[in-house]
N, C-alpha and C positions, 0 to 999 in steps of 0.2 A: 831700523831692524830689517833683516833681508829673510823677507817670510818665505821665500825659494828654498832657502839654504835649510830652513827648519822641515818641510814636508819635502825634502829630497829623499830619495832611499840610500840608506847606508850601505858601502862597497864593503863586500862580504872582507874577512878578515884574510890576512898571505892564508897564515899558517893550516894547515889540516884540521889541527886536533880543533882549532876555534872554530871550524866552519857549523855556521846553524843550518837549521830543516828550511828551506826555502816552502812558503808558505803560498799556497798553490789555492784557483779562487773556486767556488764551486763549478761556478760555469767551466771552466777547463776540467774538473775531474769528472761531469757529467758526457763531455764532448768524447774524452779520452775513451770512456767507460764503452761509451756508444758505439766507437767505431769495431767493437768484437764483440756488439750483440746487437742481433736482428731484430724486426719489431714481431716479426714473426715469433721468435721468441720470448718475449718481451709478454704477448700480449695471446697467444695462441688465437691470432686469426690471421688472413690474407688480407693484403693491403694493395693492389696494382693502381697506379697513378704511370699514364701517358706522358713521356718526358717530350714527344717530339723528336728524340734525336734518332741516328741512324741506327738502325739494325734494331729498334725497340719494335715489338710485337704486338704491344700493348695500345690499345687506343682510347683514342680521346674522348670524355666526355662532353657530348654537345649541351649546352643548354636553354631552353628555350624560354621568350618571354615570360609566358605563364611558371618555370619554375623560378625564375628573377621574382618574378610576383610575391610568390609563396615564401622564396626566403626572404624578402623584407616582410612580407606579415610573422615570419618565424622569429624575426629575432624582439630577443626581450619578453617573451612569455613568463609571464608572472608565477605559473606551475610549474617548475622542471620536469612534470610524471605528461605535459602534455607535449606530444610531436606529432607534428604531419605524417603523412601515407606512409611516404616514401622515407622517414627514419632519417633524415638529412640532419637537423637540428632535433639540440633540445634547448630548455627553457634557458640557460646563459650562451647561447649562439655559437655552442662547437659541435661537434659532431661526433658520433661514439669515436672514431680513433683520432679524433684530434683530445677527445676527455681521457681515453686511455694512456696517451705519451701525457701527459700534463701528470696526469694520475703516478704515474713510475717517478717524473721528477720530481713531483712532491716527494713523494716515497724516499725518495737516491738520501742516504746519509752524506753530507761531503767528507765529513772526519770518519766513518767507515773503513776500517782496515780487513783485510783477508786474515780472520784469525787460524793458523794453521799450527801445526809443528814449527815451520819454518819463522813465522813471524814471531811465534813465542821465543824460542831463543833468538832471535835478534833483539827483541825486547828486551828481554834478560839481559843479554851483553851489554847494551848499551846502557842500563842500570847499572853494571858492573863497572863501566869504565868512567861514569861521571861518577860512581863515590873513591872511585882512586883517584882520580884528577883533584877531585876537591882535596882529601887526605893528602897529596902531594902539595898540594898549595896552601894548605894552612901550614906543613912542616916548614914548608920553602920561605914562606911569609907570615909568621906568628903573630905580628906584631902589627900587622899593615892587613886590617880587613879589607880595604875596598881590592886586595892585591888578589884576595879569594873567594869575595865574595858572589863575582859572576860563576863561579864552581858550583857554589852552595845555592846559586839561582834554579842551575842547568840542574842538580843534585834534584832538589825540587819537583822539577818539573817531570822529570825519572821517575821518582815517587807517586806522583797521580797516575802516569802514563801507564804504571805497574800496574793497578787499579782493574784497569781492563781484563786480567787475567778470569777475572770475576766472571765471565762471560763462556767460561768453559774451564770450571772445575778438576774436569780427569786431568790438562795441562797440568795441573799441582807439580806432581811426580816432577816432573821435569827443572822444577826448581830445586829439588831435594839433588836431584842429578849436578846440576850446577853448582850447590852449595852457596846458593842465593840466601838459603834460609839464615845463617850463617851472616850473612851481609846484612840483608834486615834488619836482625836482631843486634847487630854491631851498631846500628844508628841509635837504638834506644840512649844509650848513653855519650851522642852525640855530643859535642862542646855547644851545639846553636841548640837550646830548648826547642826551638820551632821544626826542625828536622826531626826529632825526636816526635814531636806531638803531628808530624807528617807520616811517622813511621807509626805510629799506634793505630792513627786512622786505614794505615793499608790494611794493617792485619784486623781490623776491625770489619773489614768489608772484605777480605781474604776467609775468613772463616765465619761471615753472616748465612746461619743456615738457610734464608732465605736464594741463597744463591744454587741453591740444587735445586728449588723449584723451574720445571719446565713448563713454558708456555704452548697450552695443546693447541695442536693444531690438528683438527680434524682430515686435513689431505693428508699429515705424516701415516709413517708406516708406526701402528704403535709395537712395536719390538722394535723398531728402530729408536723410536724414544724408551723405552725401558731400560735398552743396552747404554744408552747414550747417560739415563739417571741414576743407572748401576755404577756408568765409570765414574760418575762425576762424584757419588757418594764413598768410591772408595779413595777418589782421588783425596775427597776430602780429608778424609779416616787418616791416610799416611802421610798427609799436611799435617795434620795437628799432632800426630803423634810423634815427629820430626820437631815441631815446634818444642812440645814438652822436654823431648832427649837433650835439644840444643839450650835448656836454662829459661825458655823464658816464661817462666810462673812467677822465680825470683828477681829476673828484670823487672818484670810490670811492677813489680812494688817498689822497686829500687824508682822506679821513674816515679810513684805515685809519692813516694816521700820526698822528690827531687823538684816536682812541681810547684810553685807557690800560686795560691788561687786566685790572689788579687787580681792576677792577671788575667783577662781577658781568655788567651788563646789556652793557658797553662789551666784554667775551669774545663774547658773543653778537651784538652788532653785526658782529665781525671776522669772526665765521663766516657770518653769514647774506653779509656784504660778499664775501667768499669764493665763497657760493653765487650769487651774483649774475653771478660772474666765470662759471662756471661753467655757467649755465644760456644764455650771449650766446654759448659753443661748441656748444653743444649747438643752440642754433637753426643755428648758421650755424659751420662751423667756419672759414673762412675771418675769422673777428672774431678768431682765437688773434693773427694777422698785425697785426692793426688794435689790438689791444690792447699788443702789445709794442711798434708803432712810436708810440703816442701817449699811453705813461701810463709811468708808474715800477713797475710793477708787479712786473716781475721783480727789481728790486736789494730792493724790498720784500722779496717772497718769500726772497728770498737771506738778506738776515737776518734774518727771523725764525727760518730753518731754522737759522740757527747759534747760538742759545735754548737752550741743552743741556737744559732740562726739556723732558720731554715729554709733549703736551696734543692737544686733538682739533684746537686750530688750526693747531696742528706741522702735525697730520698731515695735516689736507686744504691746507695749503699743498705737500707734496709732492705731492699729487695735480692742486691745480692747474698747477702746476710740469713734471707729465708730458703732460698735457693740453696746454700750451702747446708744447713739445719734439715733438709726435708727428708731425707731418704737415708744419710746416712748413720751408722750410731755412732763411730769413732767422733765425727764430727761432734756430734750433737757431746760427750765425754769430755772433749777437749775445750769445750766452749765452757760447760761447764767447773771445770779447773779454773780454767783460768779467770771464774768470777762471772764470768757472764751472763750469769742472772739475776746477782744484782744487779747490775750496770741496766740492763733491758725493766727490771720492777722502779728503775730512777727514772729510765725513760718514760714507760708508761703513766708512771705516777705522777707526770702533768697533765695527762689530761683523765684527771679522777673528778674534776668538776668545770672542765671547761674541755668545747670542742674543737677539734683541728680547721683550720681559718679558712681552706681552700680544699679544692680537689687530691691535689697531687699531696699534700698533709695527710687526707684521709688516706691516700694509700700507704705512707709511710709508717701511721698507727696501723693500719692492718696488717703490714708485713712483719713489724715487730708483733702484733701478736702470734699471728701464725708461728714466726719463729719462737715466741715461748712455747707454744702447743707442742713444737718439733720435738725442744728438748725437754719436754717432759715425759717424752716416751722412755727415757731414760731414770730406772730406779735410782740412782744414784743422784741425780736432778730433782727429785720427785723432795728429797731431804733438804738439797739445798735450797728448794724454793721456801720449804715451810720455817727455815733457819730464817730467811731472808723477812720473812712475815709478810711472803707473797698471798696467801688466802685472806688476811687481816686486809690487803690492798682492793684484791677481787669484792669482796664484802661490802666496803667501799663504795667501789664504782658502782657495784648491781645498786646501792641503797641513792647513791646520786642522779639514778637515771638519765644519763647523759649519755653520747654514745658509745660512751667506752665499755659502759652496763652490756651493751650485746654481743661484746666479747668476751668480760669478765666471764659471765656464765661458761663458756666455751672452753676458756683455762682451763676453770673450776671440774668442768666434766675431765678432763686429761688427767688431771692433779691427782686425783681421789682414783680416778683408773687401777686396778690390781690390785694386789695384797699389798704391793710395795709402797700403797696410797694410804694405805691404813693408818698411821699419822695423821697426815691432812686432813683424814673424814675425821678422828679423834676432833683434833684443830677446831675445825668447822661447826661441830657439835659446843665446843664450848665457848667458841665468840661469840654464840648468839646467829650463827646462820641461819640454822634452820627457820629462822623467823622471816628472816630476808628472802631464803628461798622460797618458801610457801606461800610469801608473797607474790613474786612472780610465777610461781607455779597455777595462784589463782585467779591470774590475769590482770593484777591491778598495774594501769599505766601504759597498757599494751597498746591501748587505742591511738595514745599518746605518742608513743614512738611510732606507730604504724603513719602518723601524719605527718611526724617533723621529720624523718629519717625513713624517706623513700626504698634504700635496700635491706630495710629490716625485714625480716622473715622468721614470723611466725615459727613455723612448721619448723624450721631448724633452731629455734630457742627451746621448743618443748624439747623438741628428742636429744638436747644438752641436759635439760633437766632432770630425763628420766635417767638419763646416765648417771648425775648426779644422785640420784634416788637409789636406782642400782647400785651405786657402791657403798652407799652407804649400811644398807641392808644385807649387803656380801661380805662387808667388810668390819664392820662394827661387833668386837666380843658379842657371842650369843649371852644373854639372859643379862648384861648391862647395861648401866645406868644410860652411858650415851644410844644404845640399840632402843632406850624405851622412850626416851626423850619422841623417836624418829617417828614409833609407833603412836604414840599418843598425838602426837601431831593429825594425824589420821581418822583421828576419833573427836577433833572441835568441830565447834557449830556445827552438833549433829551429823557428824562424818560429812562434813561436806567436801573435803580434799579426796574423799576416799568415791565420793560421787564422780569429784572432776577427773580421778586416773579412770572411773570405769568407761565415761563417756569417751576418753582419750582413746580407749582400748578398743571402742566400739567405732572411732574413726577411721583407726589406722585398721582394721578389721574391716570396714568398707572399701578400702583403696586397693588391698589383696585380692577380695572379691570382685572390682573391677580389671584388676592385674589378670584374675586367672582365664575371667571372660572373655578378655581382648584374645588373651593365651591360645585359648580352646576354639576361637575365630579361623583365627590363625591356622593350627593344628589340622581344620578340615580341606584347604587347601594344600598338605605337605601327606608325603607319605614317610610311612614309620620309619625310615632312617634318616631324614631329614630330620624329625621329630628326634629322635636317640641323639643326633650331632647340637642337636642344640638344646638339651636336656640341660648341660651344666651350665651354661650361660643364660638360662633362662631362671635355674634356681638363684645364682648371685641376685639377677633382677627381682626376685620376690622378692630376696629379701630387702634390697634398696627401694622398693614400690612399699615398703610398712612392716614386710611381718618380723625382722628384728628386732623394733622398736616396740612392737605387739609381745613379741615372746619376753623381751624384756619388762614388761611391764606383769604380763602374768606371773615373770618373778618376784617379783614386787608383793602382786597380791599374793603369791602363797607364802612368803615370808611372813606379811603380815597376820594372815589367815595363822601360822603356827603361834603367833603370840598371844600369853594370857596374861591381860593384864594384871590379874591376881598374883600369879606366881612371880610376877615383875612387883609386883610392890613387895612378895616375901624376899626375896632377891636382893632390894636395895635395903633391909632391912639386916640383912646376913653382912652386905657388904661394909657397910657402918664400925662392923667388928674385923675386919680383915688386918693381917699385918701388913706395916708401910715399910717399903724400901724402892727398893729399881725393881727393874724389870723381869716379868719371871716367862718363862714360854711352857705354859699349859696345855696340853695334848685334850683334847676334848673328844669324847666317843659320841660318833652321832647319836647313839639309841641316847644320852645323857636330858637331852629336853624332852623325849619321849617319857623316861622317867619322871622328869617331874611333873608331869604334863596326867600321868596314870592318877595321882589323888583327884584329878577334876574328871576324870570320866563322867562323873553323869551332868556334866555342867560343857556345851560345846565356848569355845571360845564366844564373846561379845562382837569382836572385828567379822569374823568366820559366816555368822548368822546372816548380820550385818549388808557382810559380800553375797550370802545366798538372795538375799532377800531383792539384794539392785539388780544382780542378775538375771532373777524371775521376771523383775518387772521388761527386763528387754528382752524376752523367752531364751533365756538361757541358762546356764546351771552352772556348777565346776567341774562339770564332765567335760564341757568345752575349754577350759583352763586345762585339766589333766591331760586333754588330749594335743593341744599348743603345743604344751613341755615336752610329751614325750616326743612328740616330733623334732624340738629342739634337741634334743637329749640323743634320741638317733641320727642329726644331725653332725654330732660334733665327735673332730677327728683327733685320737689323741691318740701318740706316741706313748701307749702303757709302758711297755721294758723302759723306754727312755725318761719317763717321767717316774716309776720306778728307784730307780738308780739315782735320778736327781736327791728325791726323797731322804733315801739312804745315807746318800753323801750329806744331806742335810740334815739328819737324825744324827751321824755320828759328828757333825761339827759342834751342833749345842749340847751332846750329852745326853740328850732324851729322848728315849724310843719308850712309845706308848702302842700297840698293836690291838686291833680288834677285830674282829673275822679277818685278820687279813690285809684291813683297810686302817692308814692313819691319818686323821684328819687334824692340821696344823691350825690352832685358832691362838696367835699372838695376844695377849692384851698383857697388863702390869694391874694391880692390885692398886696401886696410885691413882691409876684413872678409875677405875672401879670406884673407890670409894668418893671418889670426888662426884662423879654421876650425880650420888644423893644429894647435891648441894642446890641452891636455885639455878638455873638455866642464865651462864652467862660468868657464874663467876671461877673465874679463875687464879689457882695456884703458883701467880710470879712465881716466886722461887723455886719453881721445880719445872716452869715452862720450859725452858732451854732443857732440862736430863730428859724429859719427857718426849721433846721431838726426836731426839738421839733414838732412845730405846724404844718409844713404837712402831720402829721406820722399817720394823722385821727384817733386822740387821744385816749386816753388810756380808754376808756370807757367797764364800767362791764356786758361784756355779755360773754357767755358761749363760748364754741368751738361749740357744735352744734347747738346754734344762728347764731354766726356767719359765720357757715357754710352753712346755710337755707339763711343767707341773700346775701349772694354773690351768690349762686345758682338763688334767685328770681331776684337782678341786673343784671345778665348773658341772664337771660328771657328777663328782659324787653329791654335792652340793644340792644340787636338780634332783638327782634320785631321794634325797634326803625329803626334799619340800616335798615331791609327789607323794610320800609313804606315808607327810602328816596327812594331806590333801586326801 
C-alpha cells in the first residue's frame, strides 16, 4: 500500500465552479490578522523593546546578576497573585505583556468571519448558487446519485454556513431582499429528506427568540445596544412575517407528515419542526390564530398524541398543543369541533389511577391539562365536556388520589365557572361529588400528597376549591334541591366545613394584612405620585396576595348565611308535586327568597347564628363580611348599556321578559332537576341524563363574548347587592 499517495493533498479541481475554500490553519489567520493591528492596540499599553539595530532610539535593557537571581527564584511560583518588586514575572513565568498577547490568541476565533452587509450577501449568494448547482445536477443526472451528490454535500454545508446569520438579526431583511426566503422554503420539500431536515433546523435557529438576546457589555454605549436590539427585533418581526406570506405554516406540516420516525434523523426533523411552531408564538403570539386557520397542524398534533408510546415528540406535541389552546378563543372553538375533548378525557383517562413514569411524562400530563382548562373557557366546550362525561372522570381521579387528583380539581374549578357551567355544577351535584369534594376540602390525604408529590401546592388546591364552591352557590337554581344538598353539607359534624372556610377566610385575611404593610413601608419612601402611578398595579397585586380568594369566600358565607333550612325542606316538598317535562327558563325576582324568608321573621337562619357566633370567637362580626363585599361590589367594572342590550337580545330569543324595578335576574333551572333534588344524594335519572345536560347548559343562544362578558359582570352586581340586603 503506498501510504504517500493516501495523506497527499488533493490538486484542486481544472474547473471554476468545483473549486473549494482552501482551508487556512490558525496560526496563519492569527499572523495575517497581526500584521494590521498593533499591540498597542491590542492591549492599550506601551511596549519598547531595543532591537539593536540602526536608527532605533530605544535602549537596552541591562541585567544584572541579582535580577538573573530573582528570575530564577520567580519562576514556578505556586500563587499566580504573588510577583516580585519589579512586576517582571508572575506565578506561570510570563510577564504581563507577554500574558496579554497569549491572552488575545487565545481569545482570536480562527473560523471568525467579519460579519457585515458585505459578507452577508456573499453568504447569501453562495447559498444561492449551491442550491442551483445541485438542482442542475440531479435534473442532468436522475439516475446516477453519486453524479450529484458532491452538489448535495456542498448544498449542505450552505445550510449550516447560513446558520451564522443568527449572529445579527437586523441582517434578516436582507434576505427577504434577496428572496432567499423563497429558496429556504424550496428545500422543505427537497427529494434528499436530510436537506429538508437541514432546512427546518436553519429556520429553527433563524427565528429562536433567544437570538435578539444581547450580551451586555458594561464598556458598550447602551443606546448603542438598544438601537442594535431594536434593529434586531424588527429585523425579526419582518422575517417571520415574510415567512408566514411565503407558505410555510402549510410546508411544515407537509414535512411533518412526510417524515417517518423510525428514522433516526427524520425523529429529529419532527422536533426541531415542532420548535419551529413554537418559536413563530413566541415572537408574536397572535401566529397561534394564524397557524390553526391555515395549516392542519392541530388534527396533526391530535394524532400523533394518540401514539400510545411515549417519546419527546409526544411530549412537546402536548406542549405545542397548550400553547396553541392558551390565549386564543377561535382556537380553543375549533379544537372543540373537531372532537378534541374527547380525544384529551381518553388521553387523561390513563392516568386516573396510575402515575406518569418519568420527568418529561409528568410534563406532558400537565400540558394536556392545562390545555383542557384553556378550552373550557369556552361555553360551548363547557357542554361538550359534560357530554363527554368529563366531570364523572375529574371525580375519579380526585377519589384515586394519584397525581392526576391535583389537577382534576383545577378542571373542575374552569368546568363549573359561569352561568354557562350551570350543567356541570347540576352533574356534580348528582354523581355524588360533593362527598368527594368536601373531602378534600377538609384536608383528608393532603399530608400524603404533600410527601409523595414534591410540586403539590397547598395553597393552590384550596383557591381551586373555593372556586368550585363559588359556583356552585352562583350557580345552582335558588331554593333547590341540588342548592340545599351544598348548604347542608355545611351544617355536618357540627358545622365543621363551615369552621374550616372561616379559618380559610381568616388566612387569606392575614396575608392582605401583610400585603398592605409591606405596601404602606413602601409608600413612606415614595411621594404621592409615585404612589398614584402605582396605584393600579398595586390593587391587581392584592388581589393575587388573597383578597380574591377572601371576597370569594365571603360570598360563600353570605349565600349560605341566606339559607333556611326550613323553607328548603317546605321547597323540596312543593317540588315532589311539580310538572315533568324539558326545560323551562324561569325569571326569578330577587325580593322572591326574601318573600319566603318574611314567615320566619322571628326565627334568624341556623347557618346565619352559627356564622355570628365563629366570628365572635375571632373578634369579628358580619360587618366585616358586609364591608369585603361592598368593596368587591365597587370593585367591579361593568359595561351596563352593553350588558343591558345583551339581556334584551336575550329576553327576546327565549320569549320571556320578566322586569322588576327595572332589574331582570335570569336563573335557568328545569323542573326535572328540581324534583329529582328530593331523591337520595347520588341517584340518578339515566334516561333523561343525556336531555338534561342539553337543556341546563343555558342554551346556545347568539350573543357575542363581550355580551356575554358584560352580562355576567352585571349578574355578579346584582347578585352581590342581593346577598348584602339578606346580610
Amino acid at each position: 500500500m503506498d501510504i504517500d499517495s493516501i495523506f497527499k493533498t488533493p490538486t484542486a479541481p481544472a474547473s471554476k465552479g468545483g473549486t473549494k475554500r482552501k482551508l487556512v490553519s490558525p496560526d496563519e489567520i492569527y499572523l495575517k490578522t497581526a500584521r494590521h493591528t498593533s499591540y498597542e492596540e491590542l492591549t492599550g499599553r506601551k511596549f519598547e523593546v531595543g532591537n539593536g539595530g540602526e536608527g532605533s532610539s530605544s535602549k537596552r535593557r541591562t541585567v544584572s546578576i541579582e535580577d538573573e537571581q530573582d528570575e530564577e527564584s520567580s519562576v514556578g511560583i505556586a500563587n499566580p497573585e504573588e510577583d516580585d518588586e519589579d512586576d517582571r514575572f508572575f506565578g506561570d513565568g510570563l510577564t504581563n505583556d507577554q500574558k496579554d498577547i497569549l491572552d488575545y490568541v487565545d481569545d482570536l476565533d480562527p473560523n471568525e468571519e467579519r460579519f457585515d452587509l458585505h459578507s452577508v450577501r456573499k453568504m447569501i449568494l453562495k447559498f444561492e448558487k449551491a442550491i442551483n448547482k445541485n438542482q442542475d445536477m440531479r435534473v442532468k443526472y436522475p439516475d446516477e446519485p453519486t453524479k450529484f451528490m458532491e452538489s448535495e454535500m456542498d448544498l449542505d454545508e450552505e445550510i449550516k454556513h447560513l446558520m451564522a446569520m443568527t449572529q445579527a438579526p437586523r441582517y434578516y431583511p436582507v434576505m427577504i431582499e434577496l428572496n432567499t426566503i423563497s429558496s429556504i422554503l424550496s428545500l422543505l420539500s427537497h427529494e434528499n429528506p436530510d436537506i429538508s431536515i437541514d432546512a427546518i433546523e436553519l429556520l429553527k435557529e433563524l427565528t429562536d427568540e433567544e437570538v435578539l438576546d444581547l450580551e451586555e457589555d458594561e464598556e458598550d454605549n447602551t443606546n448603542e445596544q438598544d438601537v442594535i436590539r431594536s434593529s434586531n427585533t424588527e429585523g425579526m418581526k419582518v422575517f417571520v412575517e415574510a415567512l408566514v406570506k411565503e407558505g410555510l405554516l402549510e410546508l411544515l406540516v407537509q414535512t411533518l407528515q412526510r417524515l417517518d420516525e423510525s428514522e433516526v434523523n427524520d425523529r429529529q426533523g419532527i422536533f426541531n419542526t415542532l420548535a419551529v411552531y413554537e418559536n413563530l408564538t413566541s415572537i408574536d403570539m397572535q401566529l397561534a390564530k394564524t397557524i390553526v386557520e391555515k395549516s392542519e397542524l392541530l388534527p396533526w398534533l391530535m394524532k400523533r398524541l394518540k401514539v400510545k408510546a411515549f417519546d419527546s415528540n409526544k411530549q412537546y406535541c402536548s406542549e405545542i398543543l397548550a400553547i396553541l389552546m392558551q390565549t386564543i378563543p377561535e382556537n380553543r372553538k375549533r379544537f372543540g369541533e373537531m372532537g378534541g375533548i374527547d380525544d384529551l378525557l381518553q388521553f387523561l383517562a390513563a392516568y386516573r389511577r396510575k402515575d406518569p413514569k418519568d420527568p418529561d411524562e409528568i410534563e406532558m400530563m400537565e400540558n394536556l391539562f392545562n390545555a383542557l382548562c384553556s378550552v373550557l373557557q369556552e361555553k360551548a366546550n363547557k357542554r361538550l365536556f359534560l357530554e363527554g362525561e368529563g366531570i364523572e372522570l375529574m371525580v375519579i381521579m380526585i377519589k384515586e388520589k394519584k397525581m392526576a387528583r391535583i389537577r382534576a380539581v383545577k378542571v373542575l374549578d374552569y368546568a363549573m365557572s359561569t352561568k354557562a357551567g350551570t350543567a356541570n355544577c347540576l352533574r356534580f351535584v348528582e354523581i355524588k361529588g360533593l362527598k368527594t369534594l368536601f373531602s378534600v376540602f377538609s384536608r383528608k390525604g393532603v399530608e400524603k400528597l404533600k410527601k409523595q408529590y414534591k410540586f403539590f401546592s397547598e395553597v393552590e388546591e384550596e383557591e381551586h376549591i373555593i372556586g368550585i364552591l363559588g359556583s356552585l352557590v352562583r350557580n345552582l337554581p335558588l331554593e333547590s334541591g341540588h342548592r340545599l344538598r351544598v348548604v347542608r353539607k355545611f351544617t355536618e359534624e357540627d358545622y365543621a366545613k363551615l369552621e374550616r372556610l372561616l379559618d380559610l377566610r381568616e388566612g387569606y385575611e392575614a396575608r392582605v394584612s401583610l400585603f398592605d404593610e409591606r405596601v404602606a413601608e413602601e409608600n413612606k419612601e415614595l411621594d404621592e405620585e409615585e404612589i398614584e402611578e402605582r396605584e393600579a398595579l398595586r390593587a391587581l397585586e392584592r388581589l393575587d396576595a388573597g383578597l380574591y380568594v377572601m371576597q370569594l369566600i365571603d360570598l360563600i358565607i353570605a349565600h349560605l348565611c341566606a339559607e333556611n333550612l326550613d323553607i328548603g325542606d317546605q321547597v323540596d316538598e312543593d317540588r315532589d308535586d311539580d310538572e315533568e317535562g324539558g326545560k323551562k327558563a324561569s325569571m326569578t325576582k330577587p325580593a322572591a327568597p326574601a318573600e319566603k324568608l318574611a314567615s320566619f321573621e322571628d326565627k334568624e337562619s341556623e347557618i346565619k347564628t352559627k356564622v355570628r357566633v365563629l366570628l365572635n370567637r375571632r373578634g369579628q362580626s358580619l360587618d366585616d363580611i358586609k364591608s369585603n363585599l361592598q368593596a368587591y361590589l365597587d370593585g367591579l367594572e361593568v359595561d351596563t348599556p352593553l350588558a343591558e342590550a345583551a339581556r334584551t337580545k336575550l329576553l327576546s330569543q327565549i320569549g320571556t321578559e320578566v322586569l322588576h324595578g327595572g332589574t331582570v335576574v335570569i336563573d335557568v333551572s328545569t323542573s326535572r332537576s328540581a324534583a329529582s333534588s328530593a331523591k337520595e344524594e347520588g341517584e340518578i335519572d339515566t334516561e333523561d341524563k343525556k336531555q338534561d345536560s342539553v337543556d341546563n347548559n343555558g342554551m346556545d343562544l347568539d350573543l357575542s363574548r363581550e355580551e356575554e362578558d358584560a352580562l355576567e359582570a352585571l349578574e355578579a352586581r346584582e347578585f352581590t347587592e342581593y346577598m348584602l340586603g339578606l346580610l
